[in-house]
GUDRENDREN-221099 format. One record per residue (C-alpha): x, y, z. Coordinates in Angstrom, 2 decimals. Example, Ala and Ser with C-alpha at 12.3 -4.5 7.8 and 13.67 -1.06 7.14 Angstrom:
REC        x        y        z
REC    12.30    -4.50     7.80
REC    13.67    -1.06     7.14
END
This chain:
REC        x        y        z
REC    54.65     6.47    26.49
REC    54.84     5.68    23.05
REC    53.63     2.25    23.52
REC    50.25     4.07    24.95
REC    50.43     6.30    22.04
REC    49.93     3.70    19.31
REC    47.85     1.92    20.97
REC    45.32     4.82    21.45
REC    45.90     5.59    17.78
REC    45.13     1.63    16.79
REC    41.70     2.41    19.16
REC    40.59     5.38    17.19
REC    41.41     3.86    14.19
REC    39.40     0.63    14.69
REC    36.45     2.59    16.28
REC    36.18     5.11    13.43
REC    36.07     1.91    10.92
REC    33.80     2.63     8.63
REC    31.47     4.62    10.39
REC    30.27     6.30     7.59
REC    26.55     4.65     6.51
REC    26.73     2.76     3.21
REC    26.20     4.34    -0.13
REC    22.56     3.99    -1.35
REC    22.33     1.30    -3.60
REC    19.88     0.86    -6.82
REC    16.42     2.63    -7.64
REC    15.52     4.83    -4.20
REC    12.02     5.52    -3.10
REC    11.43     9.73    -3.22
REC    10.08    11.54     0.40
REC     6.61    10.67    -0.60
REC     7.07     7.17    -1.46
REC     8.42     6.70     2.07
REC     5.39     8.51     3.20
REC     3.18     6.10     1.71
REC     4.83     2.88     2.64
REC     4.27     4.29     6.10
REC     0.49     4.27     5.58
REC     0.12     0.74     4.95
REC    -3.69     0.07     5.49
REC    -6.39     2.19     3.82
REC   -10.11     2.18     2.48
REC   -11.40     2.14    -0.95
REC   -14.72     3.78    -1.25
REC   -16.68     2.24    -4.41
REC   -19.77     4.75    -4.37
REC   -21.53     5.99    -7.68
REC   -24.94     5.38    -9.97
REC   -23.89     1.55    -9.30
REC   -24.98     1.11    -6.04
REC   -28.48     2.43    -6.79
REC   -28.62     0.04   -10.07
REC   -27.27    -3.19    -8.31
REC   -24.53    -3.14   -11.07
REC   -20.41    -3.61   -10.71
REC   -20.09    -1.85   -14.28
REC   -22.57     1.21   -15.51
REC   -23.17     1.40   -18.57
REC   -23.15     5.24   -18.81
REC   -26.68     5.47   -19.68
REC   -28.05     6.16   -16.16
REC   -30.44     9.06   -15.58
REC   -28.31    11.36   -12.42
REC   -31.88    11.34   -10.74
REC   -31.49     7.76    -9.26
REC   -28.39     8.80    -7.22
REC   -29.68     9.94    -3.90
REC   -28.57     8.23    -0.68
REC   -30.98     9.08     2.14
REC   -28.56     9.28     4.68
REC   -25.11     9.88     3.38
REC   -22.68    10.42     6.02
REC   -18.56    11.04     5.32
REC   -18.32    11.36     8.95
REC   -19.44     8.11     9.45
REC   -16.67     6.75     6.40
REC   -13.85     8.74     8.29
REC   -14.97     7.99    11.87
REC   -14.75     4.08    10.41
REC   -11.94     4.41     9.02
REC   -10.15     5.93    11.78
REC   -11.13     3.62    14.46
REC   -10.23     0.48    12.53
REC    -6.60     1.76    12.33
REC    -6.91     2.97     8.89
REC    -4.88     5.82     7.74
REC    -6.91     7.44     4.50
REC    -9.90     6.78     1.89
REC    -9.55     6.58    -1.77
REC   -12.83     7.33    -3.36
REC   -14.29     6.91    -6.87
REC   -15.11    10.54    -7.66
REC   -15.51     8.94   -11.17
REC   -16.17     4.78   -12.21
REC   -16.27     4.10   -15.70
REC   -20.06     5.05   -16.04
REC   -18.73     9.00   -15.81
REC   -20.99     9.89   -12.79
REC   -19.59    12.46   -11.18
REC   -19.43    12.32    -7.13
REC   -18.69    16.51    -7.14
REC   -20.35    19.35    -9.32
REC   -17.85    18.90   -12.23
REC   -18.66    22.32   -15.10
REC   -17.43    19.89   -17.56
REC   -20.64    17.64   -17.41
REC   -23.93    17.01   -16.59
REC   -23.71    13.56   -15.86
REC   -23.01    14.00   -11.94
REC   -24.52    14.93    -8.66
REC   -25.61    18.23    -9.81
REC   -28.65    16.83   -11.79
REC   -29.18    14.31    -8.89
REC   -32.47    14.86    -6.58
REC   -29.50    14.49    -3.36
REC   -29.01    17.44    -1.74
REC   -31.61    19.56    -4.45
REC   -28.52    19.16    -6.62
REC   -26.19    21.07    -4.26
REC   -24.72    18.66    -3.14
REC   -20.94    17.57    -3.22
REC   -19.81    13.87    -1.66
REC   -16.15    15.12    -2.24
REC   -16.15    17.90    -0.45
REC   -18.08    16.33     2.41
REC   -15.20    13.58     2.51
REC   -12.50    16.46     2.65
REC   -14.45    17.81     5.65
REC   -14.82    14.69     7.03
REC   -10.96    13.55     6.79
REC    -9.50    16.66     7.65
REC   -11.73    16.10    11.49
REC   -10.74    13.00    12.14
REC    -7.18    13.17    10.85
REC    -6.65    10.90     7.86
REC    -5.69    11.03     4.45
REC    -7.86    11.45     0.82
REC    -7.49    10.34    -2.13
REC    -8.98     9.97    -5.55
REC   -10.13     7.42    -8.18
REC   -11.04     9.13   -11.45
REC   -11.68     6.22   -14.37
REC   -10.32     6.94   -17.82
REC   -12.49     4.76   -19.44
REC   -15.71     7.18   -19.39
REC   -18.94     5.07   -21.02
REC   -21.09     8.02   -20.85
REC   -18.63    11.02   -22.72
REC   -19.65    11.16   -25.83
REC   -16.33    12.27   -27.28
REC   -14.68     9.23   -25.71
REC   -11.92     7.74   -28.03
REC   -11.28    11.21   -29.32
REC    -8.28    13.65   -28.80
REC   -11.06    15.61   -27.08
REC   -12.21    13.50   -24.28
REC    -7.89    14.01   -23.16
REC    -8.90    16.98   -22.31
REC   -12.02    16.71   -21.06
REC   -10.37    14.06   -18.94
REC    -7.42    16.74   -17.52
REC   -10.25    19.21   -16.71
REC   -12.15    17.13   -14.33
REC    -8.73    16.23   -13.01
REC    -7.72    19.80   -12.56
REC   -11.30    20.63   -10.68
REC    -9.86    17.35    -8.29
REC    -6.82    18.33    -7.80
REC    -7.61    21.97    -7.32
REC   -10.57    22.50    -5.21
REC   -10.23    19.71    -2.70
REC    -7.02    19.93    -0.72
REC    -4.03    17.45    -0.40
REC    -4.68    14.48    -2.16
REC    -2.24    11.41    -1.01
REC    -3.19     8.82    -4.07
REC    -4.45     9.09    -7.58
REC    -5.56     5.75    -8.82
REC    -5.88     5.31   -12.11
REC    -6.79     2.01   -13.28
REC    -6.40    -0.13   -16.63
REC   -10.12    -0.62   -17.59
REC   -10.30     1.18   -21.15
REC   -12.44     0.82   -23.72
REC   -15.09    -1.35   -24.37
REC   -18.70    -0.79   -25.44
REC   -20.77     1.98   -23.74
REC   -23.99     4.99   -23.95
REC   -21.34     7.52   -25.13
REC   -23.86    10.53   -25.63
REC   -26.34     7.71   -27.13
REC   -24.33     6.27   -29.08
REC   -24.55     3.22   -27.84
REC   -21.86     1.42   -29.47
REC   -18.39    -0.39   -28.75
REC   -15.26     2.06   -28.74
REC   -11.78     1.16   -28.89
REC    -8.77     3.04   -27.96
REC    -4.77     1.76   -27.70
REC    -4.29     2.31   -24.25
REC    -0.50     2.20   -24.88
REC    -0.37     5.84   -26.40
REC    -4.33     7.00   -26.37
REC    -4.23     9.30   -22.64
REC    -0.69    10.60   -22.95
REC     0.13     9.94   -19.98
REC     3.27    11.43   -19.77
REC     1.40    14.71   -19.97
REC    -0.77    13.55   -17.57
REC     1.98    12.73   -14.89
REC     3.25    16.07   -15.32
REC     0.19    18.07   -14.51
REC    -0.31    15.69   -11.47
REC     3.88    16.32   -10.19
REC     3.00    20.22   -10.78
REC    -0.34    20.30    -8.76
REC     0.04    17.73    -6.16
REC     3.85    17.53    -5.94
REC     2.85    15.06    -2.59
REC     0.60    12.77    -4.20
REC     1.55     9.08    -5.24
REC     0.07     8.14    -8.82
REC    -1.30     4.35    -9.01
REC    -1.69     1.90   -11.95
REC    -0.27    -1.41   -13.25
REC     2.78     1.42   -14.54
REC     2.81     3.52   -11.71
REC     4.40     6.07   -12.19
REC     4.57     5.86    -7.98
REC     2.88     3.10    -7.08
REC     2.30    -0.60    -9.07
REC    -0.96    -2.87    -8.76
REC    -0.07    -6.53    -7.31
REC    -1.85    -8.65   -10.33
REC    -4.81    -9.10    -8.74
REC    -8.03    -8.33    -6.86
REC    -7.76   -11.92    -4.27
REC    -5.43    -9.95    -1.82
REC    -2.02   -11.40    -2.63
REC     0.71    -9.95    -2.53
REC     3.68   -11.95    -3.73
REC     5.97   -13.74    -1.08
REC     9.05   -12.50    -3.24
REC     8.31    -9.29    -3.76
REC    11.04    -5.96    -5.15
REC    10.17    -2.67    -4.78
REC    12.01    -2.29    -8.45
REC    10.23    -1.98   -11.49
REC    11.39    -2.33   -15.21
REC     8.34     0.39   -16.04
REC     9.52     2.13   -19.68
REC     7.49     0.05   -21.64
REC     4.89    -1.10   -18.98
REC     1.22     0.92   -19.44
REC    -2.31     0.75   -17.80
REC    -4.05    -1.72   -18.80
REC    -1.33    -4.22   -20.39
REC    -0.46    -7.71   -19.87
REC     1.54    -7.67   -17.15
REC    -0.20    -9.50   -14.34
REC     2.66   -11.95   -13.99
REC     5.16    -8.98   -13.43
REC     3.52    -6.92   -10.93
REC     3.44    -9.65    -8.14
REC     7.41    -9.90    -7.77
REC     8.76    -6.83   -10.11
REC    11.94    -6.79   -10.68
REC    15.54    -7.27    -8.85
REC    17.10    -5.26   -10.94
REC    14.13    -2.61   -11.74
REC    15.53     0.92   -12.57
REC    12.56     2.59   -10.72
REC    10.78     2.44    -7.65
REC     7.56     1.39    -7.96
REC     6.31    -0.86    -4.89
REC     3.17    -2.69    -5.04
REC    -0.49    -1.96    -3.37
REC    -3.08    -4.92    -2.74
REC    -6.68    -3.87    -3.38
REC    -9.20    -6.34    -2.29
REC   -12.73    -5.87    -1.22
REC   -14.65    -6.97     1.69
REC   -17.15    -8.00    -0.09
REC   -17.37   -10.34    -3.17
REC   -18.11    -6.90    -5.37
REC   -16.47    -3.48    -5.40
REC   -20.18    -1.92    -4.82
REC   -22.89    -2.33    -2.29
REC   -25.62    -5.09    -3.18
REC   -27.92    -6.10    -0.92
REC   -27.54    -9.57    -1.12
REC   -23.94    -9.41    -0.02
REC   -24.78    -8.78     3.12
REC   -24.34   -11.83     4.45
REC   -20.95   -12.51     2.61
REC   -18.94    -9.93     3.99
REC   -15.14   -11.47     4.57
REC   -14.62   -12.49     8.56
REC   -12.04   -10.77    10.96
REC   -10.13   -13.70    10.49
REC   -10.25   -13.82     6.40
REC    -9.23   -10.25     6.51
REC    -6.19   -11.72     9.00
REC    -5.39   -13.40     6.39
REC    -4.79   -11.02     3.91
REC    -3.23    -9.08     6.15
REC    -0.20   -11.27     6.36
REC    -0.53   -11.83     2.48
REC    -0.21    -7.88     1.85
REC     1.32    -5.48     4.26
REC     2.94    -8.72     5.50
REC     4.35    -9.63     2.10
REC     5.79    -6.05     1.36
REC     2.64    -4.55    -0.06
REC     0.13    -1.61     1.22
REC    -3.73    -2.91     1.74
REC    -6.05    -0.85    -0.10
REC    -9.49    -2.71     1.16
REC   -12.18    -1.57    -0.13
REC   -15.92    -1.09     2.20
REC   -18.63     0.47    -0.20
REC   -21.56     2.04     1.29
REC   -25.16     1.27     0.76
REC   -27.99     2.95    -0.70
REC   -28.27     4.94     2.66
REC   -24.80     6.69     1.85
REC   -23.48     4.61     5.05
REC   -21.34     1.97     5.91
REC   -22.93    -1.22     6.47
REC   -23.06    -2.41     9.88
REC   -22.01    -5.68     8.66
REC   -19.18    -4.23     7.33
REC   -18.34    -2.61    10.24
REC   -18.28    -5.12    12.53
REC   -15.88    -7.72    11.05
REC   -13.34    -4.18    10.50
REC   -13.48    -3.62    14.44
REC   -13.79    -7.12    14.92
REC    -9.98    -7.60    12.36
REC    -8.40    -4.51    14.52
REC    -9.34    -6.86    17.63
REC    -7.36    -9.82    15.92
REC    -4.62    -7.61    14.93
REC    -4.19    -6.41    18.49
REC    -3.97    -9.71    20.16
REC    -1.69   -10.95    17.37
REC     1.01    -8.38    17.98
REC     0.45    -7.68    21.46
REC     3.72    -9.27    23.13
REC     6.51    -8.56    21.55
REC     9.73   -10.18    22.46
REC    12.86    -8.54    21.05
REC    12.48    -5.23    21.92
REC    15.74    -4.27    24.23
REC    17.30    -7.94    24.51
REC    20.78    -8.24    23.33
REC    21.57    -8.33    19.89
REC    24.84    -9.67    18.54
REC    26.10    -9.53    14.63
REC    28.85   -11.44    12.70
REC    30.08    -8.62    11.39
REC    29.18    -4.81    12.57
REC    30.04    -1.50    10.36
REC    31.23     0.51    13.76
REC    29.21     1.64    17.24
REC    26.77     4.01    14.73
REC    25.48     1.27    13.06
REC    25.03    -1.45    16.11
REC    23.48    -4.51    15.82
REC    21.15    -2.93    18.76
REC    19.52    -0.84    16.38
REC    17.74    -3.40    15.03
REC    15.22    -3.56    18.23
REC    15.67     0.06    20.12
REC    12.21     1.16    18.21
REC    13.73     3.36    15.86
REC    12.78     3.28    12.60
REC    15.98     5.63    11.57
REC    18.40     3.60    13.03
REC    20.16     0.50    11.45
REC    22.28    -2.26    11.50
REC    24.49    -2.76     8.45
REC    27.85    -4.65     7.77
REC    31.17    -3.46     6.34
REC    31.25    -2.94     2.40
REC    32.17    -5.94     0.59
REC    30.36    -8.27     3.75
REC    26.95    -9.45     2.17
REC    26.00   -12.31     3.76
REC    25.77   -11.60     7.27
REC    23.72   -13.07    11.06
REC    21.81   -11.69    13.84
REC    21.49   -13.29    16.84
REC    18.85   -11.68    19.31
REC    19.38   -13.53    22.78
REC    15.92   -13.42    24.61
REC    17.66   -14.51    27.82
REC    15.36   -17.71    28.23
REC    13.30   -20.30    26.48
REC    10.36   -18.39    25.14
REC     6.97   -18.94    22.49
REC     8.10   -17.50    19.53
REC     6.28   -17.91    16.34
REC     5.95   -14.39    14.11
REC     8.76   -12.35    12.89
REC     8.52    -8.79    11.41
REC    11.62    -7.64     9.45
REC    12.63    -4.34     7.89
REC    15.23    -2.80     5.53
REC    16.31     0.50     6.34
REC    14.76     1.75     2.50
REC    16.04     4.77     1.88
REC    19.01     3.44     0.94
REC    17.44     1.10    -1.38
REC    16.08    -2.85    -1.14
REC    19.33    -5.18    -1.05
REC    18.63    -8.59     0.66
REC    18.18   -11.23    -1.78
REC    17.45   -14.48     0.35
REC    17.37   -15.06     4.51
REC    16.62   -17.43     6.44
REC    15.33   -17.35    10.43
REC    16.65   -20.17    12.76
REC    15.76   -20.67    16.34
REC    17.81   -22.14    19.08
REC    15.49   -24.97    20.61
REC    16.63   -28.11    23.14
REC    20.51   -27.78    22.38
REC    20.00   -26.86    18.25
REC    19.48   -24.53    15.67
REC    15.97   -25.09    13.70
REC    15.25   -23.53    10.64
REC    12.01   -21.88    10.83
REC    12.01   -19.59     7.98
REC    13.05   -18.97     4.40
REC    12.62   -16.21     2.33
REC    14.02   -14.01    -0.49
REC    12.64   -10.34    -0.63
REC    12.55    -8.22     2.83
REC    11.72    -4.88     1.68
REC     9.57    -2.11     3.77
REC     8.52    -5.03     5.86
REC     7.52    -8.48     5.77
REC     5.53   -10.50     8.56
REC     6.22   -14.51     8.45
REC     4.08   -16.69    10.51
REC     5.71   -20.20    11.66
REC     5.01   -22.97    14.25
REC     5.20   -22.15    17.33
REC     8.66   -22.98    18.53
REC    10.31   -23.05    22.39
REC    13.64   -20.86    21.89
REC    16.57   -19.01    24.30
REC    17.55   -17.40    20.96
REC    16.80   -16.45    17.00
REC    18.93   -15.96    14.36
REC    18.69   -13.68    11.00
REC    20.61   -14.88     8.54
REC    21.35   -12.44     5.65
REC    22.32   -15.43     2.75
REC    22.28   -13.00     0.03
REC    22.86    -8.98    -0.45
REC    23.43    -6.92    -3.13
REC    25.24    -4.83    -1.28
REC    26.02    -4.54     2.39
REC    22.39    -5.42     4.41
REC    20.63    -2.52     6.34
REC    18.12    -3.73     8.69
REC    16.35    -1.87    10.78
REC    14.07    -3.33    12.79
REC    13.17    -6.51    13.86
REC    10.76    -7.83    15.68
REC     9.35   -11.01    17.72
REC     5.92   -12.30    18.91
REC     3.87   -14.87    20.56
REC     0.54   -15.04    18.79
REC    -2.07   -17.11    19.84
REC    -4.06   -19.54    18.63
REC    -0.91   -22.08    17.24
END
């Protein structure tokens, strides 16, 4: 009897192992962080004076009169949007020309004094309308470079700055981004001046300030730049995100504007903050409409490929489809987004892990399973005892099977730990090395040659602390 005794003891013992969930580890992404990782794929809206002019950059000396798209349509934007899988639109309520896209009191440079509408009219709150029906997200792109304020490169223009921000922030609902960007300064109109003003964008907007007012009036909204505070820019406009790629950031002495490109690809592994990266690319070779870019519009299969080289690589896609002179999205436009959801649909249309049997090296209790990693919950995990950081998966697909994309994803909210892995595949009687790779993150997509396998392997080389995954997943896509 006491025989049975210990040994029921020794069973609750080794089943109750560790089964509490590892301590978060590092810089932590906040509840709306998490919410925008989730978003991945969104449109930038580059609309203003510009796309009446032909020009990338106003000037600020445009008269308000030559805005006035014959057919503007949100609905159409949203309804776009929406069926090409995208979850928001950012929109450039201000570029750094200083039109206005709503009737801002604090100038007369905007769509007030603009034959549209009689001057009634207001593209922002015709955008609110037109996200709130078909269910995405808004956000906002107000410039702090301003080439048509006259009292630019003053202390004034701060606030003149905050009180358009306020009317933005104030009259139009949730907003889920801010972007503010890093062009500042330069020559410009500025009330007819007409003359080259510089500012040190290191201390000139007071940003801190800035940041506060934001956290106190949209408490939900994520604030973009090369600094964040929320969200960082990748280092370029081509689409590329890096292949190593932390959600950390190093940001204390980092500002809009600076020299930082060769930072913001990869951040940092040991960033204090978490500030992941967004790609913003356009689908055309300018931000604004132009007629003769008709023709030039990227493929479905170029926008595949940056794709894999943004929310693949860690990153959210910010791509950016301007409408024309009509106040619509070109049909160009339009049909190599539908034709891109197409591509994305047969790419990840067979997945293969999903329920097969999942076995793990080393296993922190029943809670956290190696199963978890493919039962289609995001809020489950797999993760190894402390101390184990270098750890394998083995997902056993039962037969030999096409296998050549793999989507992997740490459980984040207890921070980004994996440091290198490595995917092998069990083919004719071996194991083949088909990946390599440092960063996992929110989620990375890696693309390999198409390989006959009974079974794959994760292999967790290097942690910084115990690995959480949770989720991974297999496919077959065509055309390899």
């Amino acid at each position: 009897m006491r025989y049975y005794s210990v040994l029921f003891l020794m069973n609750i013992i080794l089943l109750g192992r560790c089964t509490k969930g590892p301590e978060p580890y590092g810089a932590l992404p906040t509840e709306h962080q998490l919410a925008w990782h989730e978003m991945e794929y969104y449109m930038f809206v580059h609309f203003t004076v510009n796309t009446f002019t032909d020009k990338e950059w106003g000037y600020g000396d445009e008269s308000p009169e030559i805005f006035n798209p014959t057919e503007l349509d949100c609905r159409q934007w949203a309804r776009v949007a929406k069926e090409a899988g995208m979850k928001g639109i950012i929109i450039t309520a201000k570029h750094h020309d200083g039109f206005c896209l709503w009737p801002s009191k604090y100038t007369e440079h905007s769509v007030k004094n603009s034959r549209w509408r009689d001057g009634k009219g207001d593209v922002l709150r015709e955008l609110r309308d037109a996200c709130n029906e078909y269910g995405i997200k808004m956000g906002i792109y107000l410039s702090p470079w301003d080439r048509n304020s006259s009292v630019y490169a003053t202390p004034e223009y701060i606030t003149y700055y905050r009180n358009q921000l306020y009317e933005l922030l104030t009259n139009y609902g949730d907003i889920f981004e801010i972007w503010f960007d890093g062009a500042n300064g330069g020559d410009g109109y500025y009330g007819g001046a007409r003359e080259i003003r510089r500012i040190d964008n290191r201390t000139y907007y007071d940003w801190p300030n800035t940041i506060e007012m934001v956290r106190k009036l949209q408490p939900n909204a994520i604030m973009f730049s090369d600094a964040g505070p929320d969200v960082r820019w990748v280092g370029n406009e081509s689409g590329l995100g890096s292949i190593t790629n932390w959600c950390l950031l190093n940001k204390d002495d980092m500002y809009p504007g600076g020299p930082f490109e060769n930072i913001l690809g990869q951040g940092h592994e040991d960033g204090k903050y978490w500030v992941p990266a967004e790609v913003d690319v356009s689908i055309r070779p300018g931000w604004f409409w132009h007629q003769k870019e008709d023709t030039l519009v990227k493929s479905p299969e170029k926008l595949l490929d940056i794709f894999y080289t943004s929310i693949g690589r860690n990153c959210n896609l910010l791509l950016n489809v301007p409408p024309d002179k009509r106040g619509r999205i070109h049909e160009n436009d339009i049909k190599s987004l539908m034709g891109f959801k197409e591509l994305l649909k047969r790419e990840f249309s067979n997945e293969l892990a999903r329920g097969k049997r999942v076995t793990a090296s080393d296993t922190r209790g029943r809670q956290f399973s190696p199963q978890n990693v493919n039962d289609g919950n995001p809020n489950t995990y797999w993760a190894t005892n402390d101390g184990i950081k270098a750890a394998e998966l083995v997902i056993d697909l039962g037969e030999d099977t096409e296998v050549n994309r793999i989507l992997l994803q740490e459980y984040i909210r207890l921070g980004q730990r994996v440091q290198e892995f490595s995917v092998e595949a069990f083919s004719g009687g071996q194991w083949i090395l088909v990946v390599e790779g440092k960063t996992i993150g929110y989620k990375v997509i890696r693309k390999f040659p198409c390989v006959r396998a009974s079974k794959i392997k994760v292999r967790i080389l290097k942690s910084k602390a115990c690995p959480v995954i949770s989720n991974i997943e297999l496919y077959r896509a065509p055309g390899d």
